[in-house]
PDB file of N, CA, C and O in Angstrom:
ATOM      1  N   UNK A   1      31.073  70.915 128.624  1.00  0.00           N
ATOM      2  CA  UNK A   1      31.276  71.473 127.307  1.00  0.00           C
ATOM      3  C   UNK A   1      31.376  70.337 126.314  1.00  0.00           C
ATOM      4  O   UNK A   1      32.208  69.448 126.494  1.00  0.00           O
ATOM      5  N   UNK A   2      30.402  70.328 125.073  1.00  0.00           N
ATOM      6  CA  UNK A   2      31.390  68.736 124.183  1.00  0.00           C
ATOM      7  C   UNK A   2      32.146  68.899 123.827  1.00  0.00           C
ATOM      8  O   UNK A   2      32.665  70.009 123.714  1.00  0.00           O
ATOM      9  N   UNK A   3      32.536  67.963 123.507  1.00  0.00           N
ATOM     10  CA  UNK A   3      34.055  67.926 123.063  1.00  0.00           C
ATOM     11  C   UNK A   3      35.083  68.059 121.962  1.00  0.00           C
ATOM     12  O   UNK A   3      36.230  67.626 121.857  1.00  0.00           O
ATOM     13  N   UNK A   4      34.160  68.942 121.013  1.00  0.00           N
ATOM     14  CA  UNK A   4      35.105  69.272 119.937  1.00  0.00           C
ATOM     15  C   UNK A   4      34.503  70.969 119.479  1.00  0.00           C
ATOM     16  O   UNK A   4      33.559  71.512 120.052  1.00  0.00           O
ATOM     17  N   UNK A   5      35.111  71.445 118.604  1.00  0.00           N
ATOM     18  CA  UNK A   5      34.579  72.421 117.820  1.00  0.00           C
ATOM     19  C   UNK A   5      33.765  72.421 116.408  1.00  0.00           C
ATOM     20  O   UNK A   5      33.818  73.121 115.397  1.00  0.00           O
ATOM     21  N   UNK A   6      32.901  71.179 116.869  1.00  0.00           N
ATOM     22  CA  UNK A   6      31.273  71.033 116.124  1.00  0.00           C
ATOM     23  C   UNK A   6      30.771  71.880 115.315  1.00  0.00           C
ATOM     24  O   UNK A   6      31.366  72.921 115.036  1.00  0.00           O
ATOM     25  N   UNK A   7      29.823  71.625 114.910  1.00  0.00           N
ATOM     26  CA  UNK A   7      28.799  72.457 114.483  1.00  0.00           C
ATOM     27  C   UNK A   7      27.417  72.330 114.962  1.00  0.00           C
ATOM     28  O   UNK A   7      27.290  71.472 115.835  1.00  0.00           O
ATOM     29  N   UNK A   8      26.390  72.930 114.638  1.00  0.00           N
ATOM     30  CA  UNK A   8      25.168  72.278 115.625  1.00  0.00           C
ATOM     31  C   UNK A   8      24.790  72.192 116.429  1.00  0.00           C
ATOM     32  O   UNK A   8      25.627  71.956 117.301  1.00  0.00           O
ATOM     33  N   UNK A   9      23.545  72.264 116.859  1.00  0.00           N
ATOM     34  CA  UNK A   9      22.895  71.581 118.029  1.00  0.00           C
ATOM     35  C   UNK A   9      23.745  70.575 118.664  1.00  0.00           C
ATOM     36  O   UNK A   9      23.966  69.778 117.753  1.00  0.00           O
ATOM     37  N   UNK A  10      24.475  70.073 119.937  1.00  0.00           N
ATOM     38  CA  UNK A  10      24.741  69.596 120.315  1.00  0.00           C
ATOM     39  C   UNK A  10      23.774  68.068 120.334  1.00  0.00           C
ATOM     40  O   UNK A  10      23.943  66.864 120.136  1.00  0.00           O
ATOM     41  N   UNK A  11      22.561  69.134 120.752  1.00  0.00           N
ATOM     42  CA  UNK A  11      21.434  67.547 121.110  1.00  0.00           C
ATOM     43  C   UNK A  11      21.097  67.328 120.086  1.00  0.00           C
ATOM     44  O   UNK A  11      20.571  66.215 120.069  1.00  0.00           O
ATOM     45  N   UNK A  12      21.098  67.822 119.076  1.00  0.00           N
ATOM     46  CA  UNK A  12      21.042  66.570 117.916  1.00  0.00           C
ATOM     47  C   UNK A  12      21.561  66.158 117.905  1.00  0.00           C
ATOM     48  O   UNK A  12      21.266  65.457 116.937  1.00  0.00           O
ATOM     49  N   UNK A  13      22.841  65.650 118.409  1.00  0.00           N
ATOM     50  CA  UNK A  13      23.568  64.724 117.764  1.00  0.00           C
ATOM     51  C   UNK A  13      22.964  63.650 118.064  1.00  0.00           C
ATOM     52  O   UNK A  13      22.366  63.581 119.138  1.00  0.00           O
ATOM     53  N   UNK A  14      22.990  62.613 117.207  1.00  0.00           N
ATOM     54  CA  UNK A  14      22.304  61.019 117.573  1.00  0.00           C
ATOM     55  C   UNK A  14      23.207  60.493 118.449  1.00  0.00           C
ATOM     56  O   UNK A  14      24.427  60.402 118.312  1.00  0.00           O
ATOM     57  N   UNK A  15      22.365  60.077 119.559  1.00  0.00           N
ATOM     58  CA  UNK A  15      22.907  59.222 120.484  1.00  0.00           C
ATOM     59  C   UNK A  15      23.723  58.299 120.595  1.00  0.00           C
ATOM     60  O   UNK A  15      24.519  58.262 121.534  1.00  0.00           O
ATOM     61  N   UNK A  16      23.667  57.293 119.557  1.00  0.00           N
ATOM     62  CA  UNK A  16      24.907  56.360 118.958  1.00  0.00           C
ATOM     63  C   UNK A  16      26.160  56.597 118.846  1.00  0.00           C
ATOM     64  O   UNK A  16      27.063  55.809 119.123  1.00  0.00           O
ATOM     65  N   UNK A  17      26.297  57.982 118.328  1.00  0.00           N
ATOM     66  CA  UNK A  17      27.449  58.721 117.931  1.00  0.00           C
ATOM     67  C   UNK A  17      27.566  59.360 119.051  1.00  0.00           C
ATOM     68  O   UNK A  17      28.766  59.578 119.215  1.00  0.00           O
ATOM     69  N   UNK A  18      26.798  59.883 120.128  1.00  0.00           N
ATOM     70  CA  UNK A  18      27.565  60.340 121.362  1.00  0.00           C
ATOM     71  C   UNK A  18      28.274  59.183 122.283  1.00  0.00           C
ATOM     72  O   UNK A  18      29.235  59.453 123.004  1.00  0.00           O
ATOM     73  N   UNK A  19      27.719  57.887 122.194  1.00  0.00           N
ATOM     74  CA  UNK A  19      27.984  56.666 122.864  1.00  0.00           C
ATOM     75  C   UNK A  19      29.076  56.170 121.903  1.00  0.00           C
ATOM     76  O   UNK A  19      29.532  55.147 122.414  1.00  0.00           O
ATOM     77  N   UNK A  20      29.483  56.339 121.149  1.00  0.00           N
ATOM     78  CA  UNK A  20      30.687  56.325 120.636  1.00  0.00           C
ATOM     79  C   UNK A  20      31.971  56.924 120.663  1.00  0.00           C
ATOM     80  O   UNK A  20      33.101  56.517 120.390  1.00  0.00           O
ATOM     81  N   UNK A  21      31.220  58.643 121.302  1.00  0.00           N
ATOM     82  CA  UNK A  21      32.363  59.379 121.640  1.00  0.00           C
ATOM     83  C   UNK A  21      32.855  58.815 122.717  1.00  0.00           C
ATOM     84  O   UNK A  21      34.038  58.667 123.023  1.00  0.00           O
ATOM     85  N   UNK A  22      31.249  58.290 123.676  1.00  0.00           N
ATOM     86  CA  UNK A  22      32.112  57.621 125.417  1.00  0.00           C
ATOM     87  C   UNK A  22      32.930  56.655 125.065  1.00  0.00           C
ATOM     88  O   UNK A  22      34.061  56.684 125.550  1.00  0.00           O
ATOM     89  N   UNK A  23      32.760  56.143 124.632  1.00  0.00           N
ATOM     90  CA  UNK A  23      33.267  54.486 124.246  1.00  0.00           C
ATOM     91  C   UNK A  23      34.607  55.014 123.862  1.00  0.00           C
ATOM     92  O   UNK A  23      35.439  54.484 124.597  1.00  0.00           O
ATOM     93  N   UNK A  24      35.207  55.898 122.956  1.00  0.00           N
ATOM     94  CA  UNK A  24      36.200  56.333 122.408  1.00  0.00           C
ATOM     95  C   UNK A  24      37.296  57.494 123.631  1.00  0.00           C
ATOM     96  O   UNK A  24      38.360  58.059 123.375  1.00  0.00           O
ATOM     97  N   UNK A  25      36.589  57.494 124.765  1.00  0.00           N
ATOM     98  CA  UNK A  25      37.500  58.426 125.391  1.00  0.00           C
ATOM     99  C   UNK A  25      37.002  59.974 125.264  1.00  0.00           C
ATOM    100  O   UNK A  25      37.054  60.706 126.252  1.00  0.00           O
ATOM    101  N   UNK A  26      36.621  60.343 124.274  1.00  0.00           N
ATOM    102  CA  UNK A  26      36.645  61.928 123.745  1.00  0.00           C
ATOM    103  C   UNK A  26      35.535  63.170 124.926  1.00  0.00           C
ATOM    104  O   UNK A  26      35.624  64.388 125.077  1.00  0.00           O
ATOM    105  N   UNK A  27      34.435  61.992 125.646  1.00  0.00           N
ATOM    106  CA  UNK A  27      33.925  62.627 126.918  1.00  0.00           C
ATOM    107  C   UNK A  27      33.543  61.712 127.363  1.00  0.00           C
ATOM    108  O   UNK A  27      33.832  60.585 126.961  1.00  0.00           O
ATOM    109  N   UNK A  28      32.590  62.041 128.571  1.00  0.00           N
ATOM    110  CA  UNK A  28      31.908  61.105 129.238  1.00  0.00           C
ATOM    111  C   UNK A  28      30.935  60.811 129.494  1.00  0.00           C
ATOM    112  O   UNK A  28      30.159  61.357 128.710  1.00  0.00           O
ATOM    113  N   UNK A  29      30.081  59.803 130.668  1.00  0.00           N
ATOM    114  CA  UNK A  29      28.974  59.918 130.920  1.00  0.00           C
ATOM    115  C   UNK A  29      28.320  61.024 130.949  1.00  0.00           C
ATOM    116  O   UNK A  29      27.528  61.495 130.133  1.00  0.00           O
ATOM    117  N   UNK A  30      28.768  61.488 132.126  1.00  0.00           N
ATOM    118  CA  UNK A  30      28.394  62.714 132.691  1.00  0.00           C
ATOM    119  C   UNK A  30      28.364  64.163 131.824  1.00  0.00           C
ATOM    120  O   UNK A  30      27.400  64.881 132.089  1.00  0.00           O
ATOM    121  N   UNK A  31      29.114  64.561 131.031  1.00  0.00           N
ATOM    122  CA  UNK A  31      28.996  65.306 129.724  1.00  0.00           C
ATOM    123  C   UNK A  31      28.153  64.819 128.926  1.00  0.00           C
ATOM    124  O   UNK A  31      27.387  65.693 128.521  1.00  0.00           O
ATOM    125  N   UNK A  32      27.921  63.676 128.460  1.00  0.00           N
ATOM    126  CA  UNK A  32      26.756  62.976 127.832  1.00  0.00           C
ATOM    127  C   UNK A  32      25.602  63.578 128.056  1.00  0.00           C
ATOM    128  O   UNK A  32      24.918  64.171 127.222  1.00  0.00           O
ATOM    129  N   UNK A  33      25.369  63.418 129.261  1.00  0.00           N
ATOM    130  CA  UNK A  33      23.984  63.637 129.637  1.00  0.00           C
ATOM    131  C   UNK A  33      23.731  65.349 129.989  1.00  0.00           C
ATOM    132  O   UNK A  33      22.610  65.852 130.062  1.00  0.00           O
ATOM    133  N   UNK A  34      24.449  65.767 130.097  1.00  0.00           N
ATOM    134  CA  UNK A  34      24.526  67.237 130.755  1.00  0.00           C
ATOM    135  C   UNK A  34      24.922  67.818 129.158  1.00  0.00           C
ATOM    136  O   UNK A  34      24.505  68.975 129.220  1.00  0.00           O
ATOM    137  N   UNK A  35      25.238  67.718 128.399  1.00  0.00           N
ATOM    138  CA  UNK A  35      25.517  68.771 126.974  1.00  0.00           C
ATOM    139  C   UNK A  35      25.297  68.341 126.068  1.00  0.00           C
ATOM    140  O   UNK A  35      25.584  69.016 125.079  1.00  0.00           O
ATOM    141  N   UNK A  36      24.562  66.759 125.816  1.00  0.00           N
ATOM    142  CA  UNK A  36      24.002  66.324 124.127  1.00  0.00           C
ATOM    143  C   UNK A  36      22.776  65.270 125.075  1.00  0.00           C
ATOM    144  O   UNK A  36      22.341  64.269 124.506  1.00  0.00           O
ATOM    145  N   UNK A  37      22.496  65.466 125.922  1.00  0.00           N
ATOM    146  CA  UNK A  37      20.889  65.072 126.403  1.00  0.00           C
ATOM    147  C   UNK A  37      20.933  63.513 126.205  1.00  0.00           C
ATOM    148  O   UNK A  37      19.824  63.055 125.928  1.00  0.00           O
ATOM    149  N   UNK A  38      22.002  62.537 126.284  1.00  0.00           N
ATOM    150  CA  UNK A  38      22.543  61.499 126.729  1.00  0.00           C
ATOM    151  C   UNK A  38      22.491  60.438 127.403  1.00  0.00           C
ATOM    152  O   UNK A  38      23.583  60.329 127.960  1.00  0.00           O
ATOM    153  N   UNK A  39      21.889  59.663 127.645  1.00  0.00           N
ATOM    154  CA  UNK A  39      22.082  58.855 128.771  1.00  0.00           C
ATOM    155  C   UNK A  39      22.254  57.428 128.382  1.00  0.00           C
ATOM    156  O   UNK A  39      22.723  57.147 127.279  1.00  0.00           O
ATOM    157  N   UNK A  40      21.878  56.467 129.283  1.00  0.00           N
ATOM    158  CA  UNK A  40      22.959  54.721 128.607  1.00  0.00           C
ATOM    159  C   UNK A  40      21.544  53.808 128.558  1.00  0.00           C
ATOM    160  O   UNK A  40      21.558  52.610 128.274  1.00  0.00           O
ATOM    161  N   UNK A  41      20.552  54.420 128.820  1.00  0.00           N
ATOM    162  CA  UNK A  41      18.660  54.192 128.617  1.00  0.00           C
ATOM    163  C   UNK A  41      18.401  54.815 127.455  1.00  0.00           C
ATOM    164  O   UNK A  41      19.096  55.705 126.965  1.00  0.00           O
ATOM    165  N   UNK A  42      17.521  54.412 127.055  1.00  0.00           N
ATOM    166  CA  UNK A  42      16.913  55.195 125.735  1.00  0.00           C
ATOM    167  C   UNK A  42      15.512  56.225 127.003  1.00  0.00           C
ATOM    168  O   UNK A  42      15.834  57.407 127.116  1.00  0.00           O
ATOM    169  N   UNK A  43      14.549  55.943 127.592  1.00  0.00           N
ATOM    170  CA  UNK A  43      13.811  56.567 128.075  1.00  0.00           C
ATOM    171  C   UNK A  43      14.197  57.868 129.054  1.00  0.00           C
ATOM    172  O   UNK A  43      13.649  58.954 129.241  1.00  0.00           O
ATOM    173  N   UNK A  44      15.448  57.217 129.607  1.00  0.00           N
ATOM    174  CA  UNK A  44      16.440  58.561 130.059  1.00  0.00           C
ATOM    175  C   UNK A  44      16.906  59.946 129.175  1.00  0.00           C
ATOM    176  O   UNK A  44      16.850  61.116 129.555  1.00  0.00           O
ATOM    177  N   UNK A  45      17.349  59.451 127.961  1.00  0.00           N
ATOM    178  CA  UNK A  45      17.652  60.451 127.077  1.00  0.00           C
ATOM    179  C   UNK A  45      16.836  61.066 126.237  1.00  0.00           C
ATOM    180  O   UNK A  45      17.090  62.066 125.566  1.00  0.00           O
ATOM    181  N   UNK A  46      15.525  60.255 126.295  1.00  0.00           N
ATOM    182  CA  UNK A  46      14.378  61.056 126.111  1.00  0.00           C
ATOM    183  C   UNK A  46      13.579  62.027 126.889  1.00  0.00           C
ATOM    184  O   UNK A  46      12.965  62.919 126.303  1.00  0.00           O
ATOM    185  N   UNK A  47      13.548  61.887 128.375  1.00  0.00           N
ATOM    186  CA  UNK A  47      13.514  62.462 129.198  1.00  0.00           C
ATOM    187  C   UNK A  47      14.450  63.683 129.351  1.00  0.00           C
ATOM    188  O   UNK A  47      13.967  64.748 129.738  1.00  0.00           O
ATOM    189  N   UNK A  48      15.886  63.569 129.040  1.00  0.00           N
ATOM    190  CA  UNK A  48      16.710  64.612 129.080  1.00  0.00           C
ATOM    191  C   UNK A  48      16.652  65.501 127.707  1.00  0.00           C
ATOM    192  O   UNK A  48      17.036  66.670 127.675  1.00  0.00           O
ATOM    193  N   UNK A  49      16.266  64.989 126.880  1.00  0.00           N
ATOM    194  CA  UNK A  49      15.982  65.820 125.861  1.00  0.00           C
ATOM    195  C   UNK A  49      15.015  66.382 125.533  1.00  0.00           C
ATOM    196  O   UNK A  49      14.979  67.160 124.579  1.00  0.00           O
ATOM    197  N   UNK A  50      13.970  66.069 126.324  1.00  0.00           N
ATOM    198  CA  UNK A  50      12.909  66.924 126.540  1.00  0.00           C
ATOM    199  C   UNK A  50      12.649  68.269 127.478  1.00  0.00           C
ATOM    200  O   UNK A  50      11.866  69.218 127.447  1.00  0.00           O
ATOM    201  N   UNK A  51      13.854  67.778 128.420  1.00  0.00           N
ATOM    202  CA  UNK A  51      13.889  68.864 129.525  1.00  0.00           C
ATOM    203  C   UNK A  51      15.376  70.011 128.618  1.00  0.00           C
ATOM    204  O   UNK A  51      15.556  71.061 129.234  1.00  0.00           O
ATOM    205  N   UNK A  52      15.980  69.895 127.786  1.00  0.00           N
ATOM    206  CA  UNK A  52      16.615  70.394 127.092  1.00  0.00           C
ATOM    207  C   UNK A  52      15.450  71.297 125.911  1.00  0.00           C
ATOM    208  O   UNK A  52      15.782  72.446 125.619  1.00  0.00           O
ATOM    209  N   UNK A  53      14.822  71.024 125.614  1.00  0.00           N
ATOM    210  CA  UNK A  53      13.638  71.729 124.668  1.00  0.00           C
ATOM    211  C   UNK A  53      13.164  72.632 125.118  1.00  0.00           C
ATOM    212  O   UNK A  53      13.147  73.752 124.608  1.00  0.00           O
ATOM    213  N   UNK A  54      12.591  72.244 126.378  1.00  0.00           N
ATOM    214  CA  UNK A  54      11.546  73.079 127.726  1.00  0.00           C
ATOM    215  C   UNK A  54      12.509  73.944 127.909  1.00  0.00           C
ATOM    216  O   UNK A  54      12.121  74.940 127.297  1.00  0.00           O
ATOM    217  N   UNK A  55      13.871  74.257 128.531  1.00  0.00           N
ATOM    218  CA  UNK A  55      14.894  75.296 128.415  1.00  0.00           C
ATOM    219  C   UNK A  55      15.601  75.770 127.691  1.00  0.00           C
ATOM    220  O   UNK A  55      16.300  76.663 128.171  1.00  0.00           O
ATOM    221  N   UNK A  56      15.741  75.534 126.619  1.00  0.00           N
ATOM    222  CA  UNK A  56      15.741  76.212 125.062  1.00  0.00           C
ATOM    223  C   UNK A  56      15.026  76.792 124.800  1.00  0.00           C
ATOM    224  O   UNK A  56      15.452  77.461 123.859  1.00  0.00           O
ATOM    225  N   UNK A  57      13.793  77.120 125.077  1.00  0.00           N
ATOM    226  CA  UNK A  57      12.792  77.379 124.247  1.00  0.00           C
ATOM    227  C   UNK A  57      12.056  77.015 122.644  1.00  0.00           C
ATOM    228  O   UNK A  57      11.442  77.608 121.758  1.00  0.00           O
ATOM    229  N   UNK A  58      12.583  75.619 122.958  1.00  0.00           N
ATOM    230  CA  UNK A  58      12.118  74.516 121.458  1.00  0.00           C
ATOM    231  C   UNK A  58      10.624  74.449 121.795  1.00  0.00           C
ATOM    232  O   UNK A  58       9.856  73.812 121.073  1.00  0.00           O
TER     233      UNK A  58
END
């Protein structure tokens, strides 16, 4: 689940700012990548955010 009561698309959020939430405690890797399409690669989180589109129906 992320970790606040947001607004938005989760996976939009820019990556920087999710790697900030890790960095800050507020979630983790593993939430990273599993609920804002995340990862500590840039080609990874492109990959995961593509497979986030494909099951959305983006």
């Amino acid at each position: 689940m992320p970790s606040s009561g947001g607004y938005g698309d989760p996976i939009k959020r820019g990556p920087e700012k999710v790697l900030s939430d890790v960095l800050d405690g507020f979630t983790n890797l593993e939430a990273a990548e599993r609920d804002y399409g995340v990862a500590v690669d840039a080609a990874r989180t492109a990959a995961l955010r593509a497979g986030h589109a494909v099951t959305a129906g983006r």
